[in-house]
C-alpha positions in Angstrom: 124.1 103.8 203.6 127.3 101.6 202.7 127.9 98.3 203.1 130.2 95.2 204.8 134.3 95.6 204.4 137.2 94.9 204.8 141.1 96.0 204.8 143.5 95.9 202.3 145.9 93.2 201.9 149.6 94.3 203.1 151.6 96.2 200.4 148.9 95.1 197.1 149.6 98.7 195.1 145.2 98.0 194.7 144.0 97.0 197.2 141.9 93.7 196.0 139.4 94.1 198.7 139.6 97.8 199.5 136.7 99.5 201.6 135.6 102.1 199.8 133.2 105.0 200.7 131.0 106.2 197.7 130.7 110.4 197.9 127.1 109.8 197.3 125.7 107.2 199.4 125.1 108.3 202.9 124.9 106.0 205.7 123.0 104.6 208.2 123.4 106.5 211.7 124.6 104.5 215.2 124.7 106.1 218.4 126.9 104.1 220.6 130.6 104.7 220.6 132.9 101.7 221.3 136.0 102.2 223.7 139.3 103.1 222.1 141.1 101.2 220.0 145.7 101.6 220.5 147.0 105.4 219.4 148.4 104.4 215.7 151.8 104.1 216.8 153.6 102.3 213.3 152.3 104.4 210.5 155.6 106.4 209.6 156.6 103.8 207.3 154.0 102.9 206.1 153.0 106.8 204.8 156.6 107.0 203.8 155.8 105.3 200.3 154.3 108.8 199.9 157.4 110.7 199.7 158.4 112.2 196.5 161.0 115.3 195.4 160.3 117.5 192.6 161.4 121.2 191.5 160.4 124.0 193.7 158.4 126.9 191.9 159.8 129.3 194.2 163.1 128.2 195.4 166.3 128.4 193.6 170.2 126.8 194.3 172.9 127.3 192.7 173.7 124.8 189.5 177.8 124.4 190.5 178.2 121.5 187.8 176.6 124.2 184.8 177.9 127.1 186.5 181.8 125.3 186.5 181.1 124.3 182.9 180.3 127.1 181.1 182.8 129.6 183.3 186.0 127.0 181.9 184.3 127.5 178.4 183.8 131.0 178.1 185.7 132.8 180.8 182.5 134.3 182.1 182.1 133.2 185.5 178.1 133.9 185.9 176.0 131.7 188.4 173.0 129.7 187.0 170.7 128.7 189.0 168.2 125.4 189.2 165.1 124.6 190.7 165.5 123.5 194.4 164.0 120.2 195.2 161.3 120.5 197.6 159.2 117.3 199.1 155.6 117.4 196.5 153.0 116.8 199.5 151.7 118.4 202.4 149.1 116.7 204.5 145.7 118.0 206.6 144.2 115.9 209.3 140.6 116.9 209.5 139.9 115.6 212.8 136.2 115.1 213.6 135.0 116.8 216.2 131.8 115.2 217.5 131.4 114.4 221.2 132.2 110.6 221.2 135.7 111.7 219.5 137.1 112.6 222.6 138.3 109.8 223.6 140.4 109.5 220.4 142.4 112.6 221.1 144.9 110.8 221.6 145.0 108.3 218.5 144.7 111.9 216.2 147.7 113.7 217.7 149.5 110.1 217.1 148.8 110.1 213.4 150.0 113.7 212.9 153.1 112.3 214.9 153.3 110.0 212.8 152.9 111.5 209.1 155.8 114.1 210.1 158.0 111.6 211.4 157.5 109.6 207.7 159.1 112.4 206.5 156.7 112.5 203.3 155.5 115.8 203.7 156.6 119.2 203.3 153.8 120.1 206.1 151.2 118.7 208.7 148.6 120.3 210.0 146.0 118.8 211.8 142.3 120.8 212.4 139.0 120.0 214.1 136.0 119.3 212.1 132.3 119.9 212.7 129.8 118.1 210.5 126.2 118.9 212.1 123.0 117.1 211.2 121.8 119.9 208.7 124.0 122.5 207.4 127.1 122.7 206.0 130.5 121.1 207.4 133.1 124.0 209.0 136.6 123.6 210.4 137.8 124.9 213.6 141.4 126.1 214.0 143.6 125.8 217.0 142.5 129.5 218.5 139.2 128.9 218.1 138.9 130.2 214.1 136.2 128.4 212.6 136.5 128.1 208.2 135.3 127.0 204.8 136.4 123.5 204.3 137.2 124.8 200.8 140.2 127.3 202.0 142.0 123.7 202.3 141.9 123.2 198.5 145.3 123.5 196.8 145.0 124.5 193.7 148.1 122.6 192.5 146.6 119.3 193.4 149.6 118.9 196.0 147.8 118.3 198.9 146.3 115.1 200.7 143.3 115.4 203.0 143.1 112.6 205.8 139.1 112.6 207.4 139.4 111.0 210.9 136.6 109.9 212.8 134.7 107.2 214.4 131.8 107.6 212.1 129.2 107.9 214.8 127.9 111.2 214.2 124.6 112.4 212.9 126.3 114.4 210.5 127.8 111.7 208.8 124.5 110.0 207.8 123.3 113.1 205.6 124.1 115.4 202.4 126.9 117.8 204.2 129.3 114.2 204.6 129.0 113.7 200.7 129.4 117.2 199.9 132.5 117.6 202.3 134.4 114.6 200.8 133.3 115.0 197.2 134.8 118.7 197.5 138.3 117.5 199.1 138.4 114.4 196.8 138.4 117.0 193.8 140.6 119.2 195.1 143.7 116.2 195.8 144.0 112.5 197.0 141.4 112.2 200.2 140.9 109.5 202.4 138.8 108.3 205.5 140.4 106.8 208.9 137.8 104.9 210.5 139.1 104.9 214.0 136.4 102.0 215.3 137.5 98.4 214.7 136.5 96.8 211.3 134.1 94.7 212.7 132.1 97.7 214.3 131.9 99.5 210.8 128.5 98.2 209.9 126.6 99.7 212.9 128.3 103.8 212.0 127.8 106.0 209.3 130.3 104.7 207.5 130.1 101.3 206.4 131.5 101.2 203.7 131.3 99.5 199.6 134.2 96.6 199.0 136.0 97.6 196.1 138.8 97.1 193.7 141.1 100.1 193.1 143.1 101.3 190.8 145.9 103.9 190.7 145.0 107.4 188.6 148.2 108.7 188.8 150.9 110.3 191.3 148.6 112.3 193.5 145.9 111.9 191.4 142.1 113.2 192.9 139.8 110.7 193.7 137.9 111.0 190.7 140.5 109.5 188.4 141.2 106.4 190.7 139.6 103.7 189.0 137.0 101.4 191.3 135.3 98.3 190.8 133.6 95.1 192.0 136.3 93.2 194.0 137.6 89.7 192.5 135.3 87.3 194.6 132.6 89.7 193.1 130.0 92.3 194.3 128.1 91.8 197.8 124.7 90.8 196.2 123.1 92.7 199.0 124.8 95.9 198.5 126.9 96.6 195.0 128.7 99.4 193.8 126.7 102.3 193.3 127.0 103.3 189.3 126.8 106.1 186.9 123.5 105.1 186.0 121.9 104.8 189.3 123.2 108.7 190.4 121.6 110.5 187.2 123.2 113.6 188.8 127.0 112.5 189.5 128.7 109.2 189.5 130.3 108.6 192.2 133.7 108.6 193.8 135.7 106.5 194.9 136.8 107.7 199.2 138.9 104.9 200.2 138.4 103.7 204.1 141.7 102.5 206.1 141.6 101.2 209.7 144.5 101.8 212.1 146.6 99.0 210.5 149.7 100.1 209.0 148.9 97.7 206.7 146.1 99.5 205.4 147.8 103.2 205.3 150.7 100.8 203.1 148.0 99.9 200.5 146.5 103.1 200.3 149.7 104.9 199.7 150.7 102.7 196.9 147.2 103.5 195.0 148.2 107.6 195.7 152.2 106.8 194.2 151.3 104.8 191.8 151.4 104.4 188.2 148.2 105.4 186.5 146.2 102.2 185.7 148.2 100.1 187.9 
C-alpha cells in the first residue's frame, strides 16, 4: 500500500517532494516487469557528498608535529601516536533477487561501481536478497551462503544499507518487506532504489508516500530523520501514515530514489546533514 511520487529536486539538502516508503504500510502487488531502464552510470558524484574522515578506533600513526615538540622540550625523544583517519562509511547493496531482477544485473553491478569509484566508502559489498511471499527475508552470499539480514547491522551506526529492486515481487507486498527495512533502518541510514521508471511506481509494491524530509544528523538511522506532508500539501487520497493510526509503531521514514543522480544527490545531503536541516 503506498501512494503517487515523485523525485527530489537536484541538490535540496530535503528533499521538498521526496518519495518516501513508510516501514509499515505494505503495498499493492504487480506482476509485470517493464524492460530495463540505462545501467546508473553518473552516481559517483553524486554519492560522494557522502564522504567523511574521522579517527580510526584501531589504527594509529605517528603524531611527528607532538612527537618533534615535546623531544626539543624535554630531551626525551619518545613517539606519540594519534588516531589514523579512516573514511566513516561502508556501504551494502542488498540486491533483490526475485526472477524479474535479472534483467537488472547489470544496473546493480553499475551501482556498486559506482559507490567505490565515489570514493565515500571504506567498503562495498553488494549481496543477493530473497524476500518470499511468507517467511522471513534471507541474504545470499557470492558462494552460495545464505544469512540473517541482521549479521549486516553495525553496531556503530557506520554503515548504509542500499535495497535495490524493481519492486515487483510478492514479497514486497507483505509483513517480511516492513520487518526487513524497519530492522536495517535502525541499525544505520537505509534507503530503497527503485530501478522501474517513476511513472511505473504506482502499479509495484512499492509506491510510495510524498514527503518532506528532514536531516537527523550525520549518519543518523532512519528513525531520527524527520518526515512530513510535502509543501503543496498531503495527497488527499493517500496521507502520511501517523503515530496514531499504527497503535503499535509509528512509522519510518525509507526514502525512495530513482536512477537519477539527482535523486542519489538529495538523498545524500539528508544522510550528511546537519540535524534538523
Amino acid at each position: 500500500d503506498s501512494p503517487p511520487t515523485s523525485e527530489p529536486a537536484p541538490g535540496a539538502p530535503t528533499p521538498p517532494d521526496a518519495p518516501v516508503h513508510a516501514a509499515s504500510a505494505p503495498g499493492a502487488s504487480t506482476r509485470r516487469p517493464a524492460p530495463p531502464a540505462a545501467a546508473p552510470v553518473r552516481l559517483a558524484k553524486a554519492l560522494h557528498g557522502l564522504r567523511r574522515r574521522v579517527p580510526s578506533r584501531s589504527r594509529a600513526v605517528l603524531d611527528e608535529e607532538r612527537t618533534a615538540r615535546h623531544g626539543i622540550s624535554d630531551d626525551l625523544w619518545i613517539p606519540y601516536l594519534r588516531p589514523a583517519g579512516e573514511t566513516a562509511l561502508d556501504l551494502v547493496v542488498l540486491a533483490d533477487d526475485g526472477p524479474t531482477m535479472r534483467i537488472w544485473d547489470d544496473a546493480v553491478a553499475a551501482l556498486g561501481t559506482e559507490a567505490e569509484r565515489s570514493g565515500a566508502f571504506r567498503d562495498v559489498r553488494v549481496v543477493r536478497l530473497a524476500l518470499p511471499r511468507r517467511g522471513e527475508a534471507t541474504l545470499r552470499w557470492p558462494g552460495g551462503r545464505t544469512g540473517d539480514p541482521a549479521e549486516l547491522i553495525d553496531a556503530r551506526g557506520s554503515r548504509i544499507h542500499l535495497v535495490v529492486t524493481d519492486g515487483l515481487g510478492h514479497g514486497w507486498a507483505g509483513p517480511a518487506a516492513d520487518t526487513l527495512l524497519g530492522r536495517l533502518a535502525a541499525g544505520g541510514p537505509t534507503a530503497l532504489v527503485h530501478l522501474l521508471p517513476t511513472y511505473l511506481w504506482h502499479r509495484t509494491s512499492l509506491n510510495p508516500f510524498r514527503a518532506e524530509l528532514a536531516a537527523g544528523g550525520f549518519a543518523a538511522p532512519n528513525g531520527r530523520v524527520g518526515h512530513g506532508p510535502p509543501p503543496v500539501g498531503p495527497d488527499p487520497l493517500r496521507p502520511l501514515p501517523t503515530p496514531a493510526e499504527e497503535p503499535v509503531a509509528a512509522p519510518v521514514p525509507v526514502p525512495v530514489l530513482s536512477l537519477k543522480p539527482e535523486s542519489f544527490t538529495a538523498w545524500a545531503d539528508v544522510v550528511a546533514g546537519e540535524s534538523g536541516v
